[in-house]
N, C-alpha and C positions, 0 to 999 in steps of 0.2 A: 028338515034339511040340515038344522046346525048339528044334530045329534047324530047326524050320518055321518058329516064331515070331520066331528071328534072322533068317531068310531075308527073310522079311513083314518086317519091321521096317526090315532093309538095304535091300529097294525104297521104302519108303516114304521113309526119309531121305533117298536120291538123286531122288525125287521132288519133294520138298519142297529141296531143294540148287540144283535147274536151276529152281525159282520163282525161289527167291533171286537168283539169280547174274541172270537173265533181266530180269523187271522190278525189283527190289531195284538193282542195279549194273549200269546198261544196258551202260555202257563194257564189261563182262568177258561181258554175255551175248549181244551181238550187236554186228557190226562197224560200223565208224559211216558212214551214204551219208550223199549229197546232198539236203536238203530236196527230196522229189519235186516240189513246185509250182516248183522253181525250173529242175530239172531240165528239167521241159515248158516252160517259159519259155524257155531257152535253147535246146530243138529250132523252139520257135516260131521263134525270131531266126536261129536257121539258116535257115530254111526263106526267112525274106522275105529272106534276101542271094543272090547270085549271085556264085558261087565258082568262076570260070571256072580259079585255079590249085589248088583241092583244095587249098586252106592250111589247112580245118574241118575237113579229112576223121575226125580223133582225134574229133571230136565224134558218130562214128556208132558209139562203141564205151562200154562201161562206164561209172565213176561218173565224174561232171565231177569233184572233186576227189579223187577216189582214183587216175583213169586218166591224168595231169595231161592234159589239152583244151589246146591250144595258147590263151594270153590268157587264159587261167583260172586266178585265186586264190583260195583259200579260207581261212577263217580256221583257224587250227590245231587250234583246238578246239572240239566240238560245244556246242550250247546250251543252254537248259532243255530246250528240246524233244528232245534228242536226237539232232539234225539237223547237219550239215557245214551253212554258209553261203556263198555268193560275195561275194568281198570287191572283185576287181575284174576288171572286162572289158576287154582292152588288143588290140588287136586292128589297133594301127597299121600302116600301108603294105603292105595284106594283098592287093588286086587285089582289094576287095569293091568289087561296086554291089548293084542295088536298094534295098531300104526300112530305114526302123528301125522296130521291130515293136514295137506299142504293149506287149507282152508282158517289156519292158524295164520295165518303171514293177513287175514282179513281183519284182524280186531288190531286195527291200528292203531288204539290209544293205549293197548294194554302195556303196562308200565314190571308185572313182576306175572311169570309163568314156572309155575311151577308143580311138578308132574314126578318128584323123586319118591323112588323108592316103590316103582311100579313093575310090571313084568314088560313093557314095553318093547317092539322092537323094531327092526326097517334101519331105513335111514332121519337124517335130521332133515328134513327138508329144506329145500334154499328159501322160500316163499317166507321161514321166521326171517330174512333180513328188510323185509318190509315193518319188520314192529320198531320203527326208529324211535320209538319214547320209553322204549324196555328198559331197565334198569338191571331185575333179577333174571337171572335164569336159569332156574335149576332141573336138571335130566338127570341128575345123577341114578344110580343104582339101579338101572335098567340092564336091555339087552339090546342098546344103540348097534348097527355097526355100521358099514362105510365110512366115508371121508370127512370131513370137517367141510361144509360149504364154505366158498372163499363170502359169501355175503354175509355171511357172521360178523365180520370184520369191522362191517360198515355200519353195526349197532351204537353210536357216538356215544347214547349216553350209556350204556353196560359198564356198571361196575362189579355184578359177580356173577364168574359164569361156571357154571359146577354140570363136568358131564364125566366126572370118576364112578369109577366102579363100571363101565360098560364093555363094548368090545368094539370100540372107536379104531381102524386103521388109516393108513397112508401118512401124508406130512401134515406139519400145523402149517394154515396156511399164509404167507405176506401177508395180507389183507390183515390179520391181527396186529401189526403194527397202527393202526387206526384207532384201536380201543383207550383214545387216551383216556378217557374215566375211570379205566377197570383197576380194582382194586384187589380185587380175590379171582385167580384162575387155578380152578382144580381140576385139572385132568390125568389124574395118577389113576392106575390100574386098567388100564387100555393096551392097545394093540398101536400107538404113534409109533412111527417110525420117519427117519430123517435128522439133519440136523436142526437145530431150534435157531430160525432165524433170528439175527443180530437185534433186527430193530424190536422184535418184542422183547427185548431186554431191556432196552429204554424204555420202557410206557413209565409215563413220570408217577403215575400214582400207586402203581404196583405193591402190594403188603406181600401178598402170600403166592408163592409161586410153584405149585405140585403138579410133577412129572413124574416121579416115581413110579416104578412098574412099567414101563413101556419098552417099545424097541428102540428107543433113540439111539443115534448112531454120532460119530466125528468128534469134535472138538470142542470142549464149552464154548461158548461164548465169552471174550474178556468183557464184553458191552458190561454185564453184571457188575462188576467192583463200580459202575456209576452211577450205581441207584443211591438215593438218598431215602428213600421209602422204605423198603427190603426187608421185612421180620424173618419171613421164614422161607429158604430154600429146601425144596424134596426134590432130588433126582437120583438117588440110588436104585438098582437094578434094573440098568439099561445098558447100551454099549458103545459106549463111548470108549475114545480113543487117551490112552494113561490112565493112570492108576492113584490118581488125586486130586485134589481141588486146588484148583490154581493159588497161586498164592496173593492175586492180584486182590481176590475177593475176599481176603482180609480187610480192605478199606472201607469195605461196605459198614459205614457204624451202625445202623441202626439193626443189625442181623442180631437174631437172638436164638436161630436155630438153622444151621447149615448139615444135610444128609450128607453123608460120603458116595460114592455111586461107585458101580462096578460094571 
């Protein structure tokens, strides 16, 4: 009778031991994947490219951050939920074309995306104004074309956002007055057309400012002579209205390279 009742007693404890360890200490009861929504987010984004060199091919296997996925970071450590997160998608000079797959605006902790220097093309999706912890973004040297989503905008912490070399048209839009973090905006060699709203001349943190090559049309902006940031202006070869750079934006001290534009 006593040696039943240690016996019963010894299963129950190891029963009540694997509760514990299981939900009590997730870390010790089960190993840590990939947020499953992000995981399907990222077979999404496979599926709308075209991988003529099998550079994804790691992405047909195991956990994105446990299996390392070629451009895939994760953050080191799992979160409340229990989950691995992607921290960034890098995915530069890969022989990708086809789309960006609105299933990108899903990896909501990704902090830097970047995809230059691809055959890429479509539009930008509005669904990336959902990654509100992005920081980098680089598109450049693709074949982007339509508008700029006004949800761009609303990326708080962006501070570089690189979509030169595409065939980007219509206006830049309001909404980028929002970007007060941005630091670096390069969108020279596109199809913008409009004038450059006022208030994106204020963004206080502003270094580098290229517009160059585009269709811009009207009147500088004087906002510029009140940057205190300001290294480098580019907006030559657009069409703008006179034949010179105001003279206001001499004031700007910190300039160390101002284009002429025509």
């Amino acid at each position: 009778m006593g040696l039943s009742w240690l016996k019963m007693f010894g299963v129950e404890m190891r029963v009540v031991l694997v509760y514990f360890m299981y939900f009590c200490v997730p870390s010790l009861g089960r190993s840590e994947i990939t947020d499953p929504s992000q995981v399907a987010a990222l077979q999404a984004i496979k599926a709308s490219f075209i991988d003529p060199s099998n550079n994804l091919i790691s992405w047909n296997r195991g956990d994105p951050c446990k299996s390392m996925w070629i451009g895939i970071k994760c953050f080191n450590t799992s979160s409340s939920d229990n989950f691995l997160h992607i921290q960034q998608v890098q995915l530069m000079n890969l022989n990708l074309s086809g789309k960006l797959a609105p299933e990108f605006g899903q990896l909501v902790h990704l902090e830097i995306l970047d995809v230059m220097w691809n055959n890429i093309s479509g539009s930008i999706p509005k669904e990336m104004g959902n990654l509100k912890s992005l920081v980098t973004l680089l598109l450049n040297g693709n074949q982007l074309s339509g508008s700029l989503p006004d949800e761009l905008g609303y990326l708080f912490n962006l501070n570089r956002l690189q979509i030169d070399e595409n065939e980007i048209s219509g206006p830049l839009p309001n909404s980028f007055k929002n970007l007060i973090n941005m630091q670096h905006l390069h969108m020279n060699n596109n199809s913008i057309s409009g004038q450059i709203p006022p208030d994106i001349c204020r963004l206080p943190k502003l270094v580098h400012f290229l517009l160059d090559n585009n269709n811009l049309s009207g009147h500088l902006a004087p906002e510029f002579s009140e940057s205190k940031t300001l290294l480098i202006i580019q907006l030559d070869n657009n069409n703008f209205i006179g034949s010179s750079i105001p003279s206001s934006y001499g004031k700007i001290k910190t300039l160390v390279k101002l284009d002429e534009y025509s």
